[in-house]
N, C-alpha and C positions, 0 to 999 in steps of 0.2 A: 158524358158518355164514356165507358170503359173499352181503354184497351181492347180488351176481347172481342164487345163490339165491332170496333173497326173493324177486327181480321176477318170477321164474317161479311164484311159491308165490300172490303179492298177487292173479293175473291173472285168475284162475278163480272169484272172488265176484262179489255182485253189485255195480253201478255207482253214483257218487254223482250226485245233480242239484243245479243251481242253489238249489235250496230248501235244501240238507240243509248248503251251505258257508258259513260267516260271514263277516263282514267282516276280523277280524283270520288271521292264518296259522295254520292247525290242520286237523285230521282234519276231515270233513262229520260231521252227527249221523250217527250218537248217541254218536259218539268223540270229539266234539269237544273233552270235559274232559279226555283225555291228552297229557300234554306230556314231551319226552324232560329228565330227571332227576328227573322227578315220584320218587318211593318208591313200590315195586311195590305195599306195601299199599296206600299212596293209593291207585293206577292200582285197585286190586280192589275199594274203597270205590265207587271209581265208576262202573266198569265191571265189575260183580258177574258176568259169564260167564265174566272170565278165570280165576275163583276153580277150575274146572271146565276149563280150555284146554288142547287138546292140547299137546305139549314134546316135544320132539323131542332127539336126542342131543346139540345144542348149546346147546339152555336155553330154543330159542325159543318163546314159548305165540303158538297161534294158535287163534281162535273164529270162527265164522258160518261154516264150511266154509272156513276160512281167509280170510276178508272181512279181518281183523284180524290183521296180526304184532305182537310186540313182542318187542324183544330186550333182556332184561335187561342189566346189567353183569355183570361179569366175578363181582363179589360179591354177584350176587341181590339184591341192596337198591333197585336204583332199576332206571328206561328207560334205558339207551341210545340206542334208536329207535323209532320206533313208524312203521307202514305200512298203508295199504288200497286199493282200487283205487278210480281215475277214470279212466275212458278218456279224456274228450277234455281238453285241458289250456285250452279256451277257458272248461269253467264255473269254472277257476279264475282265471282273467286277467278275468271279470266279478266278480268277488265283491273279487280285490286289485290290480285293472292289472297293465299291461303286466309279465313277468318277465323276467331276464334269458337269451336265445337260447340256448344251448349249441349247438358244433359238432354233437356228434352228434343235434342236433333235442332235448333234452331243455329243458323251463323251470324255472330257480329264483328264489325267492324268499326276501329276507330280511328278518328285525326284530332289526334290533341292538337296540333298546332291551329286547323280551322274551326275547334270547338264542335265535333260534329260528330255522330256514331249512326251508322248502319245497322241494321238489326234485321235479319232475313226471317222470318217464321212463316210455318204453314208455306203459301202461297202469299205474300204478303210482305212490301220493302219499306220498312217504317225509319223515318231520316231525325233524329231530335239533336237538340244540344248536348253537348259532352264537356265533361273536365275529369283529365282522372282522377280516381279517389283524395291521392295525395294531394291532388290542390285543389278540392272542397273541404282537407284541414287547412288549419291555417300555422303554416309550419312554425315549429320552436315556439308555439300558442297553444300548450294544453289544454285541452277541454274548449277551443275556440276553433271556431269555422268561418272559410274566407266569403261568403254571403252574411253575414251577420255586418248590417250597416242600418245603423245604429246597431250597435250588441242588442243581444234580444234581451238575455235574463237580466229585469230591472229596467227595461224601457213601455212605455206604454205600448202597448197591441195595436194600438191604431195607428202607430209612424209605420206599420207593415201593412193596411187597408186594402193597399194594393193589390199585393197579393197573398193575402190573406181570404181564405175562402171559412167563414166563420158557420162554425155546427151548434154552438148554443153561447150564453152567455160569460162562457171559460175556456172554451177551448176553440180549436182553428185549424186548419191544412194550409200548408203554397208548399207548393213545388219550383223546386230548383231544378239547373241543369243535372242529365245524366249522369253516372261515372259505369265503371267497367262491373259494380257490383249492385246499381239500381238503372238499369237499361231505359225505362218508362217514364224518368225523371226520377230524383231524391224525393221523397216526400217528409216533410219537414212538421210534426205534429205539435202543437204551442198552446200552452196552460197558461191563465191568466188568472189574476183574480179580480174579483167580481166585483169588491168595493172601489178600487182603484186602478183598476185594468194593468197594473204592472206585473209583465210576463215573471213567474214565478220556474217555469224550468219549459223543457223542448224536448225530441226527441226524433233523433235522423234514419229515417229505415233505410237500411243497405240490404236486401233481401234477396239479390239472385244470386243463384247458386256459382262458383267460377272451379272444374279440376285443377289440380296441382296451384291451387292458390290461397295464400295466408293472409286473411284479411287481419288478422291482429297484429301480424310483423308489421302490416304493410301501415297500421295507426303510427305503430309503435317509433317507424322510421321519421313520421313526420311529428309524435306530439312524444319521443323521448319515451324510455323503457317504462311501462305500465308499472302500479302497484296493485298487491289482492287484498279482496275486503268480501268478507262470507257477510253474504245476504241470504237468507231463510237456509241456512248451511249449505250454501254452495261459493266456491270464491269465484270473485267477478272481477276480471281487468278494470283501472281505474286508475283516473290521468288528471290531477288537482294542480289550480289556480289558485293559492294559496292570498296573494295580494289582491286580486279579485274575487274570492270568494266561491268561485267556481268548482265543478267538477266534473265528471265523465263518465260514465260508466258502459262497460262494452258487451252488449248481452245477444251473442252472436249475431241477431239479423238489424239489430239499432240499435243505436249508442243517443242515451239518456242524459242532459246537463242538466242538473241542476246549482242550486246555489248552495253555500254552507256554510257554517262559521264554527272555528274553533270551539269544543267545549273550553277550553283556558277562559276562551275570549266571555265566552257566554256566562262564565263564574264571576268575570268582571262587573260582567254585566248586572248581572242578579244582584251583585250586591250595593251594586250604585242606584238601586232601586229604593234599598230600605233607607229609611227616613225622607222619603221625597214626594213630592205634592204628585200624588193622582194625576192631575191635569198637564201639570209639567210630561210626565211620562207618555204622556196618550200625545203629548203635541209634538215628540218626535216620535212616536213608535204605533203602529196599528195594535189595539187595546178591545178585545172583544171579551166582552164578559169580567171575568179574572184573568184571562190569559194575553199574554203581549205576544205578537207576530215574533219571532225568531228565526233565523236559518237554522235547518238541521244542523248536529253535528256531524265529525269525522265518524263516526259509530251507527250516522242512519242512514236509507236509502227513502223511502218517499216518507217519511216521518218519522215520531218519536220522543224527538224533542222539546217538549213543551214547559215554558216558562209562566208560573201564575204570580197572582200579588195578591195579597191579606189586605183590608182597610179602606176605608171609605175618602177620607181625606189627603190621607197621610198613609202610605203603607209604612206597613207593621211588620210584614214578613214575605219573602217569595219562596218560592220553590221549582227547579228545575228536574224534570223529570226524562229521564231517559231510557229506551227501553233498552236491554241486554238480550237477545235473540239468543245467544250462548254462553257459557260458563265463561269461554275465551272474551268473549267481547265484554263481560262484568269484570273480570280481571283486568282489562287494558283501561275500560275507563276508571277504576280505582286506581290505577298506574300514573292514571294523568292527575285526579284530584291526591295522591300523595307527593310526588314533586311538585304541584302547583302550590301547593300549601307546607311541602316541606315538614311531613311529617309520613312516618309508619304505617304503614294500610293494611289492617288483617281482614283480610275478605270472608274471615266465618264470624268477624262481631255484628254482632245483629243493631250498634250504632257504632259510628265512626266520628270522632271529633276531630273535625279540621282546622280550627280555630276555635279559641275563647274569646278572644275580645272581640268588639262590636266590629261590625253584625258576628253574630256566634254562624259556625259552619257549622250545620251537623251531617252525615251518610248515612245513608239508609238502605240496603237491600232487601227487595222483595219479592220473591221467589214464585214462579208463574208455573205453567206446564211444562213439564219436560226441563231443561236447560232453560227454557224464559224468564225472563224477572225482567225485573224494576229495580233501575238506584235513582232513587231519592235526594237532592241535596238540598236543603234547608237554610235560608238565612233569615235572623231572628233578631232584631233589639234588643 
């Protein structure tokens, strides 16, 4: 059930007063001993009506005529959220101060130290888990986040089953705790792939709006000063794992990880293909068709990179293909293949020789719409 739902469901009990709310962040009596991760038995320990609460097709018990939601986790064991109604948001601002404004008129409040946020909207006092932004990175851990147990990108999808709430046979949602910039929980979206279920990249929605607030300083403090990288020609903050393979990318309302691997590395690579058994290659590397499984490089954001192989037994030849989205981005990676090769790169020869001896290196640019192309690299017997 969404969100939104609830606030219609919370609206229609009765109200809380100054008497009934505590000093620290919580429901008014006589709710006040529920907190979101509590354990659902706990939550019925102490709030013995819910043992009796209506549940509706999405899991959620609600009592007192609905005075009281709570929404389980995905696996019935503990709160999620818990919710009841206050109409005015002033007898909460006497019990905890001033909270923080929200655009659309709503007030929140946090306690990093008890892992807990307040959230006043409408007619409506909704209680969830919190951490603030900066400790859902995982500090002086570029492109790593402190939930990530086992690392996601490169573990199988199913050591997260738990909570993982799966949409088809690649992709997924779980929600983490709150921060000060996703009020409703983090929601956490995870690509997989299909042959081998090993998560191939993720991406973290930070989506509510916060005035006078810098959510890119506020990465930037915990995962070290960004770099830019022009994606479809816009440049985009971006925070690389360089020994892990990693990366990040900051696209105002979610920040995108993927994996990656050096073009240097992947020329390496390509050429340690030719003259080598077919089977050999497939038995460490995922091998579909002509094309071997690769991490994009430094120059892509959800692809691009694509490595094939020539020959039935024994390759004969690969070819790694990258795409240049700008003139700038075909200049840099000709930057990389003439110092990796240690030769002169004229970017108007329509071939480039990077090597003669075995495997032979050839470049190739190929010219698309607008500023788009194709470089080409070649290794050959």
């Amino acid at each position: 059930m969404s969100r939104l739902a609830l606030l219609v469901l919370v609206a229609c009990g009765s109200s809380a007063n100054s008497s009934t709310v505590g000093t620290e962040l919580g429901l008014p009596k006589p709710y006040d001993e529920l907190r979101p991760g509590m354990s659902l038995a706990e939550a019925k320990r102490r709030v013995p009506a819910l043992d009796k609460a209506d549940v509706d097709a999405g899991g959620v018990l609600a009592i007192d005529q609905r005075r009281l939601v709570v929404q389980p986790t995905r696996d019935g064991k503990s709160i999620e959220f818990v919710a009841t109604r206050v109409d005015q948001a002033d007898v909460l601002t006497k019990a905890w101060g001033p909270g923080e404004l929200r655009a659309d008129g709503s007030v929140v409040w946090f306690d990093a130290n008890r892992g807990v946020l307040a959230h006043h909207v409408g007619q409506a006092l909704h209680l969830d888990d919190f951490m603030p932004v900066t400790a859902l990175l995982a500090k002086g851990r570029p492109a790593w986040f402190a939930f990530e147990t086992p690392p996601l990108i490169g573990t199988r999808h199913d050591r997260y089953e738990a909570r993982l709430q799966k949409r088809d046979d690649t992709t997924g949602r779980m929600l983490v705790a709150g921060t000060e910039w996703s009020l409703a929980g983090t929601e956490v979206d995870v690509y997989w792939d299909k042959a081998n279920g090993l998560v191939r990249s993720f991406a973290v929605w930070l989506r509510d709006e916060r005035k006078d607030h810098d959510l890119l300083r506020e990465i930037d403090a915990v995962w070290g000063p960004h770099a830019i990288e022009t994606i479809d020609n816009k440049p985009v903050p971006v925070w690389r794992d360089p020994a892990a393979g990693r990366r990040a990318y900051f696209h105002g309302s979610y920040i995108t990880v993927k994996r990656y691997q050096s073009l240097a590395s992947t020329l390496e690579l390509a050429a340690s293909f030719v003259g080598a058994r077919r089977a050999d290659v497939a038995a460490k590397h995922r091998v579909k068709d002509d094309f071997v499984d690769v991490p994009v490089s430094e120059f892509q954001d959800l692809g691009g990179t694509l490595l094939s192989i020539q020959g039935d037994d024994t390759i004969t030849a690969t070819e790694i293909s990258e795409s240049a989205h700008t003139r700038a981005t075909r200049d840099a990676i000709l930057a990389v293949l003439g110092k990796h090769y240690s030769v002169a790169v004229d970017a108007s020869a329509a071939e480039i020789v990077l090597r003669e001896r075995e495997p032979r290196v050839i470049a190739r640019y190929r010219p698309g719409i607008g500023e788009a192309g194709i470089v080409t690299i070649t290794f050959t017997r």
